[in-house]
DOTOR-371104 format. One record per residue (C-alpha): residue in three letters; x, y, z. Coordinates in nm, 2 decimals. Each point is the difference from the previous one (the first is absolute). Example, Ala and Ser with C-alpha at 12.3 -4.5 7.8 and 13.67 -1.06 7.14 Angstrom:
BEGIN
+------+--------+--------+--------+
| resn |      x |      y |      z |
+------+--------+--------+--------+
|  ALA |   1.23 |  -0.45 |   0.78 |
|  SER |   0.14 |   0.34 |  -0.07 |
+------+--------+--------+--------+
END
This chain:
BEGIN
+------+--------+--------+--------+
| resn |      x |      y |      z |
+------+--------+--------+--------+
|  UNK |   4.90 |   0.79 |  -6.04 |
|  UNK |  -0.04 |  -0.34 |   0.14 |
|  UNK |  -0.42 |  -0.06 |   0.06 |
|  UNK |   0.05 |  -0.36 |   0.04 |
|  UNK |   0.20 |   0.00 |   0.32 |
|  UNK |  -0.07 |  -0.24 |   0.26 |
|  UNK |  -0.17 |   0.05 |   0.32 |
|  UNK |   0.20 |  -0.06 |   0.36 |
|  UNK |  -0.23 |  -0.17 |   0.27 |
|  UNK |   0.06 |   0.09 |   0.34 |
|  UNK |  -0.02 |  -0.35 |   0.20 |
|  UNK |   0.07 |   0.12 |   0.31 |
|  UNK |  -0.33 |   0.26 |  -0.07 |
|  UNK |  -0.21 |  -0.32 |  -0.14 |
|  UNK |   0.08 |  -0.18 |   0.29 |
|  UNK |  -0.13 |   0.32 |   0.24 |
|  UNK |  -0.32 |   0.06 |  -0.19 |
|  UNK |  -0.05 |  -0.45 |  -0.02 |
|  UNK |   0.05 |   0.07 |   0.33 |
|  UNK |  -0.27 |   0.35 |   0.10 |
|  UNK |  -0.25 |  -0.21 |  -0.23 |
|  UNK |  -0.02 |  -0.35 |   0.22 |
|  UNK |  -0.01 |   0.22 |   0.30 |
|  UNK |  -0.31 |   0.24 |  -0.11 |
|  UNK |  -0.19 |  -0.36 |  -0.10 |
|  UNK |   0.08 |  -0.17 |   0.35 |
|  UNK |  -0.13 |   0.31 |   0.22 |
|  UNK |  -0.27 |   0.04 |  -0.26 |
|  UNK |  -0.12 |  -0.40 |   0.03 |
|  UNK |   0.08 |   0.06 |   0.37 |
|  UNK |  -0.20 |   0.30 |   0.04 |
|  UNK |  -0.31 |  -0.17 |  -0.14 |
|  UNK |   0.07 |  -0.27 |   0.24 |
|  UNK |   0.02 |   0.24 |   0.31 |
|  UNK |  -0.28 |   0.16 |  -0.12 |
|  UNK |  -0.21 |  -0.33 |  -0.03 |
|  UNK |   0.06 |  -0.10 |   0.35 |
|  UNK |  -0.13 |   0.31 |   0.09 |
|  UNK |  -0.32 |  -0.03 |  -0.17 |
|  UNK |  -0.08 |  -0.37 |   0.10 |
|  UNK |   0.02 |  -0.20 |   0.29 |
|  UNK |   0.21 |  -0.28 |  -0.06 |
|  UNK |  -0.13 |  -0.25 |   0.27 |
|  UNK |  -0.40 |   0.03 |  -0.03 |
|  UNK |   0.01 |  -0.19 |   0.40 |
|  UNK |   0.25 |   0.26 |   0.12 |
|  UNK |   0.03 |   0.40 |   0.04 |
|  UNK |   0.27 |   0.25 |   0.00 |
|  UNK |  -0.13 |   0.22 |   0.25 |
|  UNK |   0.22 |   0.28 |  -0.15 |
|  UNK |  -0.17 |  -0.05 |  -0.31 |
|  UNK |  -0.30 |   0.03 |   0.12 |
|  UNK |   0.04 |   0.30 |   0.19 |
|  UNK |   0.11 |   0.15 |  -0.34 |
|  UNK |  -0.31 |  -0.13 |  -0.15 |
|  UNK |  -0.22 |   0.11 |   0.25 |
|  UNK |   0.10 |   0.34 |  -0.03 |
|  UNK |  -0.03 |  -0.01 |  -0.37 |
|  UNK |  -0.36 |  -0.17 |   0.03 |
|  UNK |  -0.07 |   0.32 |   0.29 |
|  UNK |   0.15 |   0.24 |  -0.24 |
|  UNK |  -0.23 |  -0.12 |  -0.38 |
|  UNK |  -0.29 |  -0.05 |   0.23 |
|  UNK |   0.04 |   0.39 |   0.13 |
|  UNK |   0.08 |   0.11 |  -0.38 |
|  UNK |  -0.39 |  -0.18 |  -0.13 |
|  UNK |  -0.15 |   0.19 |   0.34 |
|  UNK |   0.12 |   0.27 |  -0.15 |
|  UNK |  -0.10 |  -0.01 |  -0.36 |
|  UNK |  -0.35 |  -0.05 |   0.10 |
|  UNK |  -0.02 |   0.31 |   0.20 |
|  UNK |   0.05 |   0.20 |  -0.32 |
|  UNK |  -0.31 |  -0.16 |  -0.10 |
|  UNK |  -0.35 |   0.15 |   0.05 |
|  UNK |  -0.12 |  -0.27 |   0.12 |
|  UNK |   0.13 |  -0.24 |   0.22 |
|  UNK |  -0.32 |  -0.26 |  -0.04 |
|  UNK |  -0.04 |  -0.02 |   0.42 |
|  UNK |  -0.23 |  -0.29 |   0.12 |
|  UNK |  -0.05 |  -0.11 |   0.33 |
|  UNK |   0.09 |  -0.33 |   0.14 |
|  UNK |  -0.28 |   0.09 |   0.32 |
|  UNK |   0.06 |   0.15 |   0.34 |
|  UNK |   0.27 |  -0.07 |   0.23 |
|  UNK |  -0.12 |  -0.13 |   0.35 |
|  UNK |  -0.02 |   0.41 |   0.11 |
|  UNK |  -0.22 |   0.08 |  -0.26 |
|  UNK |   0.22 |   0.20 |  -0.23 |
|  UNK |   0.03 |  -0.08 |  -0.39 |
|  UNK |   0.26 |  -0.25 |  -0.13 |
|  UNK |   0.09 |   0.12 |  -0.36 |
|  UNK |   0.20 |  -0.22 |  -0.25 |
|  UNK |   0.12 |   0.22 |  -0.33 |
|  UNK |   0.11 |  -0.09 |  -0.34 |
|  UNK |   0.35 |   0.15 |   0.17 |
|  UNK |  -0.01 |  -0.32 |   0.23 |
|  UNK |  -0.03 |  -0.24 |  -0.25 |
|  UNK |   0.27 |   0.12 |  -0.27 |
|  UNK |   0.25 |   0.03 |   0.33 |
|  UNK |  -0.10 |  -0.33 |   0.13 |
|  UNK |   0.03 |  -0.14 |  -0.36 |
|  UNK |   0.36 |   0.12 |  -0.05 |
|  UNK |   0.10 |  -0.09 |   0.35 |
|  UNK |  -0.10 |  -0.35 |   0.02 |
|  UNK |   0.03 |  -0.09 |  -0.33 |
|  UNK |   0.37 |   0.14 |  -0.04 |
|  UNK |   0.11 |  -0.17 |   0.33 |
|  UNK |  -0.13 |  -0.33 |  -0.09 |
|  UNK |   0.15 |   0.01 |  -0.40 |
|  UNK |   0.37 |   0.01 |   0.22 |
|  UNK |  -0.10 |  -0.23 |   0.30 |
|  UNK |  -0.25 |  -0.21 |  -0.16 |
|  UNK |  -0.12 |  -0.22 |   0.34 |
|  UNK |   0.01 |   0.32 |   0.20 |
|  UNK |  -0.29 |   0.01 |   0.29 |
|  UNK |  -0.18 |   0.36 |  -0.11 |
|  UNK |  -0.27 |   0.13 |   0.24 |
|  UNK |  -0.16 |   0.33 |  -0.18 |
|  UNK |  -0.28 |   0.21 |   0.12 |
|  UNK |  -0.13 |  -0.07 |  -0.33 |
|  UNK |   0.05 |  -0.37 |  -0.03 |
|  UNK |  -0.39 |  -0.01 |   0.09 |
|  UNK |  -0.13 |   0.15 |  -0.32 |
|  UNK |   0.13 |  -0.29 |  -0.23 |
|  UNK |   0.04 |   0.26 |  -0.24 |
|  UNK |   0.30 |  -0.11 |  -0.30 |
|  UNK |   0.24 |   0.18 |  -0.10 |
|  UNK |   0.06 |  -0.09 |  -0.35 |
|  UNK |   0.20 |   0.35 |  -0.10 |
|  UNK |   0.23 |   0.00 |   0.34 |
|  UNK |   0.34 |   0.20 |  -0.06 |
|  UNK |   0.25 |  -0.25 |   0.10 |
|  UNK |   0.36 |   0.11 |   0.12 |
|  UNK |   0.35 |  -0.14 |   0.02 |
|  UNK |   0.19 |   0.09 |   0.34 |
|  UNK |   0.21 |   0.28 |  -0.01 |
|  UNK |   0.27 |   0.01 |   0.30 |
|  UNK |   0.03 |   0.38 |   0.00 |
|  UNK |  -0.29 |   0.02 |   0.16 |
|  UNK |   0.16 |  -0.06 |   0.32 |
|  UNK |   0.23 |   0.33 |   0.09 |
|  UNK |   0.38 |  -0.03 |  -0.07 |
|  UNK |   0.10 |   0.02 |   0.40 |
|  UNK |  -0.22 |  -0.33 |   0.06 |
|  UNK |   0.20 |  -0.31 |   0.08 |
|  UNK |  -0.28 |  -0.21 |  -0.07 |
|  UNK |   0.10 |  -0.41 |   0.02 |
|  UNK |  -0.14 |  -0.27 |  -0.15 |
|  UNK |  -0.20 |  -0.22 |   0.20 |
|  UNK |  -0.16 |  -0.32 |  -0.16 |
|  UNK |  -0.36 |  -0.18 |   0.17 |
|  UNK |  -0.28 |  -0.24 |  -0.07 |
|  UNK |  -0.26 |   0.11 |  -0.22 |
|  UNK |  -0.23 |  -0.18 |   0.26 |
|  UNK |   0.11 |   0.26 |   0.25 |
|  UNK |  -0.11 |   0.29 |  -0.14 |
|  UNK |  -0.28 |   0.20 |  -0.01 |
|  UNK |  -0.03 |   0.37 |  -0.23 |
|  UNK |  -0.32 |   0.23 |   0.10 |
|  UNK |  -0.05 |   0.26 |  -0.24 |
|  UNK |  -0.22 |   0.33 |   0.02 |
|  UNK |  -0.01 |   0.11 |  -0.30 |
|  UNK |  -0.17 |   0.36 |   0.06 |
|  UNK |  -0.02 |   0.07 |   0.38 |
|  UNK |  -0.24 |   0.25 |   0.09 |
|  UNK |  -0.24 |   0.01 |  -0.23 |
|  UNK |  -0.27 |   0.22 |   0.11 |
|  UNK |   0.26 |   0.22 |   0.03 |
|  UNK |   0.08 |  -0.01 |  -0.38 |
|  UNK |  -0.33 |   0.07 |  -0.08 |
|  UNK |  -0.05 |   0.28 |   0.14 |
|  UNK |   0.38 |   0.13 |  -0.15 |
|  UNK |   0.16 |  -0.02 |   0.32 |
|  UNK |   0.29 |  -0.15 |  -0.16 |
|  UNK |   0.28 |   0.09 |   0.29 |
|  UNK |  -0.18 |  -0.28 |   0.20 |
|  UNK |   0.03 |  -0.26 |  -0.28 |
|  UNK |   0.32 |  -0.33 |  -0.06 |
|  UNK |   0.03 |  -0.29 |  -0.11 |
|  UNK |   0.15 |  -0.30 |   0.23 |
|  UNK |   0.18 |  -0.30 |  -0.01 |
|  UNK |   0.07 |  -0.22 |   0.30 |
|  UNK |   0.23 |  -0.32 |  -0.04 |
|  UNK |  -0.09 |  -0.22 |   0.33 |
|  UNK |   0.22 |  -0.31 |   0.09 |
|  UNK |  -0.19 |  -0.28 |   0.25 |
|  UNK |  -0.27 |   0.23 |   0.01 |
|  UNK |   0.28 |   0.30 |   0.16 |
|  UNK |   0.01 |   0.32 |  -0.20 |
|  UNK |   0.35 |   0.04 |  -0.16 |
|  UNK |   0.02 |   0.23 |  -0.31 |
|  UNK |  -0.25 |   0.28 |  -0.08 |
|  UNK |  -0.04 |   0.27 |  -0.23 |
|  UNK |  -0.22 |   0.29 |   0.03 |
|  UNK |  -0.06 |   0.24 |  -0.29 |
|  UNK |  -0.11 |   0.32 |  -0.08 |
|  UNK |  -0.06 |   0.04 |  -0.36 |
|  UNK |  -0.11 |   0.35 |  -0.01 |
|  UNK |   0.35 |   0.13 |   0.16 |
|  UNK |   0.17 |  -0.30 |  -0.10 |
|  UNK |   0.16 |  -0.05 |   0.32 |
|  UNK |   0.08 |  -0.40 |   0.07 |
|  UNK |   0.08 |  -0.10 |   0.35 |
|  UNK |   0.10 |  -0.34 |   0.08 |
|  UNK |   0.15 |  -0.22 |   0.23 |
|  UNK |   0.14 |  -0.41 |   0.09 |
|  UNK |   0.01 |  -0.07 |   0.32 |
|  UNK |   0.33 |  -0.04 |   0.16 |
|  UNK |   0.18 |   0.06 |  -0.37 |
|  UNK |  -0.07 |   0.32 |  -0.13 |
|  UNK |  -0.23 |   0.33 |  -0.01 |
|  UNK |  -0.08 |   0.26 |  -0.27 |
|  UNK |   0.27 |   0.28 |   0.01 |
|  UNK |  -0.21 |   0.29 |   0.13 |
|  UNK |  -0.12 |  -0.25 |   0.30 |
|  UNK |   0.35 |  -0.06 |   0.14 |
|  UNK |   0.08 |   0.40 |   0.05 |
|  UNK |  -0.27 |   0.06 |   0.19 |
|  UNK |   0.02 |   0.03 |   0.42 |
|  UNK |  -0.26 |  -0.11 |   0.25 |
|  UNK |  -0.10 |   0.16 |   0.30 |
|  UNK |  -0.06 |  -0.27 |   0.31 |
|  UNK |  -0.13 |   0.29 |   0.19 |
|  UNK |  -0.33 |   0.10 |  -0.10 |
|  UNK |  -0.21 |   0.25 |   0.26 |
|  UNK |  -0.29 |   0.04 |  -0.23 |
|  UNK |  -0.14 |  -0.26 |  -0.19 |
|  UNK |  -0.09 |   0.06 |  -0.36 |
|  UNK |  -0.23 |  -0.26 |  -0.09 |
|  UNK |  -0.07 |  -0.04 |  -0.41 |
|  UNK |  -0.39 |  -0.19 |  -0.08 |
|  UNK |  -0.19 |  -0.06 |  -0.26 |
|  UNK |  -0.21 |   0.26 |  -0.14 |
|  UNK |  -0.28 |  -0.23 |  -0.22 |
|  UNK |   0.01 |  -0.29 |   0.24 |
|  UNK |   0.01 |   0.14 |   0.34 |
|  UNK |  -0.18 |  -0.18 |   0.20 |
|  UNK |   0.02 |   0.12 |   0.39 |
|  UNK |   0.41 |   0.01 |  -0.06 |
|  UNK |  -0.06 |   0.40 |   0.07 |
|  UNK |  -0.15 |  -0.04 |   0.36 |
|  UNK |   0.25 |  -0.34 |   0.07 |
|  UNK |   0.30 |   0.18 |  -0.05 |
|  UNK |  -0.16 |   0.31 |   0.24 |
|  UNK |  -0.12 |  -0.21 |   0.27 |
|  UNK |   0.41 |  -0.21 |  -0.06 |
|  UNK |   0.22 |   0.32 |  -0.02 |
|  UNK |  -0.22 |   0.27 |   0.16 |
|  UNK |  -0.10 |   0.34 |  -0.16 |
|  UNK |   0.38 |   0.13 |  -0.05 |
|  UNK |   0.06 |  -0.21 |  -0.32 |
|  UNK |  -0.05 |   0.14 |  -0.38 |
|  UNK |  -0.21 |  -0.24 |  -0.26 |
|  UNK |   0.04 |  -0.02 |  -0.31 |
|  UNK |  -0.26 |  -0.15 |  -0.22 |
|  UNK |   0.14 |  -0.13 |  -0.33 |
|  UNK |  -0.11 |  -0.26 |  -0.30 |
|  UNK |   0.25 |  -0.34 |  -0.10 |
|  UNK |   0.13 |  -0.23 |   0.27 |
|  UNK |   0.30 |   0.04 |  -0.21 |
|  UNK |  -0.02 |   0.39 |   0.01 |
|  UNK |  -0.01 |  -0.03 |   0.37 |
|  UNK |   0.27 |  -0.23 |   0.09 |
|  UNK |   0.23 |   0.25 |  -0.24 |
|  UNK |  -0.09 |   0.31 |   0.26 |
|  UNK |   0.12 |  -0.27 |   0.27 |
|  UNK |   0.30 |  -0.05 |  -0.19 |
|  UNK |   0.09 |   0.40 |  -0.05 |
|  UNK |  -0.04 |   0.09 |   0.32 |
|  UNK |  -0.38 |   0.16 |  -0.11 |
|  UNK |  -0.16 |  -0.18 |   0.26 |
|  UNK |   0.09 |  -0.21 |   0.33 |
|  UNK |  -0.22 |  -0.29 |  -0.05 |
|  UNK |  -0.23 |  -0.14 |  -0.28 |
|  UNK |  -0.34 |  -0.12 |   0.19 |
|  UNK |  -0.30 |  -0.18 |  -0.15 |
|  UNK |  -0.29 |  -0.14 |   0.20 |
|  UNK |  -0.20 |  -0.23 |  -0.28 |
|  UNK |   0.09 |  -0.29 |  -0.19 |
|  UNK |   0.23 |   0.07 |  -0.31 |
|  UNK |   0.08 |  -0.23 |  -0.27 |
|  UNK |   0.43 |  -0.15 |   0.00 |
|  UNK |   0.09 |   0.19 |  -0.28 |
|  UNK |  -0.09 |   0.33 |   0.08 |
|  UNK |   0.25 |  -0.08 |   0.26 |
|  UNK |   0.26 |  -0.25 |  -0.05 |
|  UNK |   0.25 |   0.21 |  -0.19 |
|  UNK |  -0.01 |   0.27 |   0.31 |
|  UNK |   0.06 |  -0.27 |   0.17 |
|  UNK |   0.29 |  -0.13 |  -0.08 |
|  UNK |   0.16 |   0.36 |  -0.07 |
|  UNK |  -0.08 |   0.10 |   0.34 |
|  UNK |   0.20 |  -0.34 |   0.09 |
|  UNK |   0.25 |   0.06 |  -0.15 |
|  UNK |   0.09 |   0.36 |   0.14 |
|  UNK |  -0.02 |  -0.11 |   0.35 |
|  UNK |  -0.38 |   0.04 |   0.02 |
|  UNK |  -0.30 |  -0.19 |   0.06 |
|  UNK |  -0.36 |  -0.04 |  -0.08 |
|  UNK |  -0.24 |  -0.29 |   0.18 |
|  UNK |  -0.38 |  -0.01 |   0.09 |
|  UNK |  -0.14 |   0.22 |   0.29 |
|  UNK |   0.09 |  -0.37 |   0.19 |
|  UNK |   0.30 |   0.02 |  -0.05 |
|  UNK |   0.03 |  -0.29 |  -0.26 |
|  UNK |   0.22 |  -0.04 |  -0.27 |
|  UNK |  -0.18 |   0.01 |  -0.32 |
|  UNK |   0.07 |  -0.29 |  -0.24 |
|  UNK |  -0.03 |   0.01 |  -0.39 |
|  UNK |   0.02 |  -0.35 |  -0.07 |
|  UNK |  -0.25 |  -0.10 |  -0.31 |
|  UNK |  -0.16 |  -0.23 |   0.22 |
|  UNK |  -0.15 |   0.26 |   0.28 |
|  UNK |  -0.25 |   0.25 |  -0.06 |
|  UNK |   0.00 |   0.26 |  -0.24 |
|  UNK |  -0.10 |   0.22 |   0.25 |
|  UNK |   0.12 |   0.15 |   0.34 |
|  UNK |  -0.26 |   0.03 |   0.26 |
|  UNK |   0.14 |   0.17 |   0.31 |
|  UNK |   0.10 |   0.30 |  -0.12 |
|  UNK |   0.37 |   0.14 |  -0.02 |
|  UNK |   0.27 |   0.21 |   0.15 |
|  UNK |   0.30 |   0.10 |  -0.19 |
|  UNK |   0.32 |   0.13 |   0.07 |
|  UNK |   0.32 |   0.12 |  -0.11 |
|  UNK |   0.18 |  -0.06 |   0.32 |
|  UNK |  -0.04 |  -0.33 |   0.18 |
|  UNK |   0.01 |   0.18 |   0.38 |
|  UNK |  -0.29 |   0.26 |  -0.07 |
|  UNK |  -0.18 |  -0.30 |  -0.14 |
|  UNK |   0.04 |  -0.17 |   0.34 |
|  UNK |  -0.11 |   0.25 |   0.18 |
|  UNK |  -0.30 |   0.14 |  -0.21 |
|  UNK |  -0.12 |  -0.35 |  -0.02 |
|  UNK |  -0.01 |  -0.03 |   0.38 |
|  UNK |  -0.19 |   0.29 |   0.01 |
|  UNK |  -0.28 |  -0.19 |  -0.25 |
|  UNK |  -0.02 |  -0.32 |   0.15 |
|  UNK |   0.02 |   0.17 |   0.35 |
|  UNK |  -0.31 |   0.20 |  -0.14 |
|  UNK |  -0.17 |  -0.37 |  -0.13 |
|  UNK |   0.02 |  -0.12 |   0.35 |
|  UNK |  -0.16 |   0.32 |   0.17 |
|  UNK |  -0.25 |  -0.07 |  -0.22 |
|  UNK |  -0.09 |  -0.33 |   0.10 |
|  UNK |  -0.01 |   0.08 |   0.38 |
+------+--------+--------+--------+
END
């Protein structure tokens, strides 16, 4: 019995598993790398607009999941920031904060010189226990041939909403409720996001690039015989009488809360057109803008005017709004308004 026999190496096998071993540390060190250009902007004067959608859907996204988790609480600590210019209560909730702070503060950690226009920006407020996030590319659906498309930092402009409709909330009306993201180039609305966090539905959309998946399946009807007209329901105005005296009695109006809300029945077919009467602040409305863009719809002022969303005009939209999901029923409902404007003045 021989126990001090010698041991044969394999080199052929040595050479294989030398071989597996510098592989698995390459896509391991490359990995990390992918991954870290992913999570940071590399050029602080330039953005990826693909990147940012990505992140703007993940900022939409945490924002929704701390509107959430204060919901479960008993208490949502509501103050009022004073009364809007029809007299109705504008609420601001510990909800709004916590989304705003996770929103803004997770954006700018990626894109560090990034323009950001909140809702919230006004309360000066820190943020010193913000969840931060690293982009994650599956947020964007498999079937999306989303490109790469670099720009000037100086260029672009992001208006965030952190918690849109917040009377709403308060009262547990939570269908009504999303958080929005709008990416705007030269003051032109490009990319936007709009999110419900209770059903944790996500629509989004680039201009001219791509849309969210459930957006491109869905038809539209050019022919409409009965208008459908969706309002708002805590900041009315006269919008109910204006769109009767625009589109006669045979029309159906629904009141609802959230401009983003709205613009989302415009975008399933729920409603016709989304009209508002009063001034509304630009990020209530810039992400439904540039959705609505981007699916061969339009939304302007009750003029007629292209709304811009530039950092140096107003935060807020005086003349109203009309918004549609098909560009032709936009024409022709917004000759009936301005048609009405000029009766007016006779």
């Amino acid at each position: 019995m021989n126990l001090g026999g010698s041991i044969r190496i394999n080199k052929f096998g040595v050479l294989i598993i030398a071989a597996l071993l510098v592989f698995l540390v390459y896509y391991i060190s490359t990995g990390k790398s992918r991954s870290s250009n992913y999570a940071l902007n590399k050029n602080p004067n330039e953005v990826n607009l693909r990147k940012l959608l990505i992140g703007s859907i993940q900022a939409a996204q945490r924002g929704g999941f701390e509107v959430v988790e204060v919901s479960k609480s008993p208490d949502f600590n509501v103050h009022s920031k004073g009364k809007t210019k029809e007299g109705a209560n504008d609420p601001v909730t510990d909800a709004d904060f916590r989304s705003h702070c996770v929103m803004a503060s997770g954006l700018h950690r990626i894109f560090p010189k990034l323009k950001i226009i909140s809702e919230e920006d006004g309360t000066k407020k820190p943020c010193p226990d913000a969840k931060l996030f690293d982009l994650d590319p599956t947020v964007i659906h498999e079937n999306s041939n989303v490109p790469d498309e670099i720009v000037g930092i100086e260029d672009v402009t992001v208006w965030i909403d952190p918690l849109d409709a917040t009377q709403e909330y308060t009262e547990n009306l939570f269908q009504y409720v999303t958080t929005m993201v709008c990416v705007a180039i030269k003051g032109v609305p490009t990319i936007g996001v709009i999110h419900n966090p209770f059903t944790k539905k996500t629509v989004w959309a680039w201009t001219n690039k791509a849309v969210s998946e459930p957006l491109s399946y869905i038809k539209r009807d050019e022919d409409v015989k009965h208008p459908v007209i969706v309002v708002s329901r805590s900041h009315s105005g006269d919008v109910k009488n204006l769109a009767k005296e625009v589109f006669g009695e045979n029309l159906h109006i629904i009141p609802a809360g959230g401009a983003g809300y709205k613009v989302l029945q415009v975008l399933h077919n729920n409603a016709t057109a989304y009209l508002h009467s009063t001034a509304i602040k630009k990020w209530d409305i810039c992400a439904g803008n540039a959705i609505l863009a981007a699916i061969g719809g339009k939304m302007t002022t009750q003029k007629n005017q292209d709304i811009s969303y530039s950092d140096k005009d107003s935060f807020l939209n005086e003349n109203g709004l009309l918004a549609t999901a098909v560009e032709s029923i936009h024409e022709m409902y917004i000759k009936k308004l301005i048609d009405h404007q000029q009766a007016l003045r006779r």
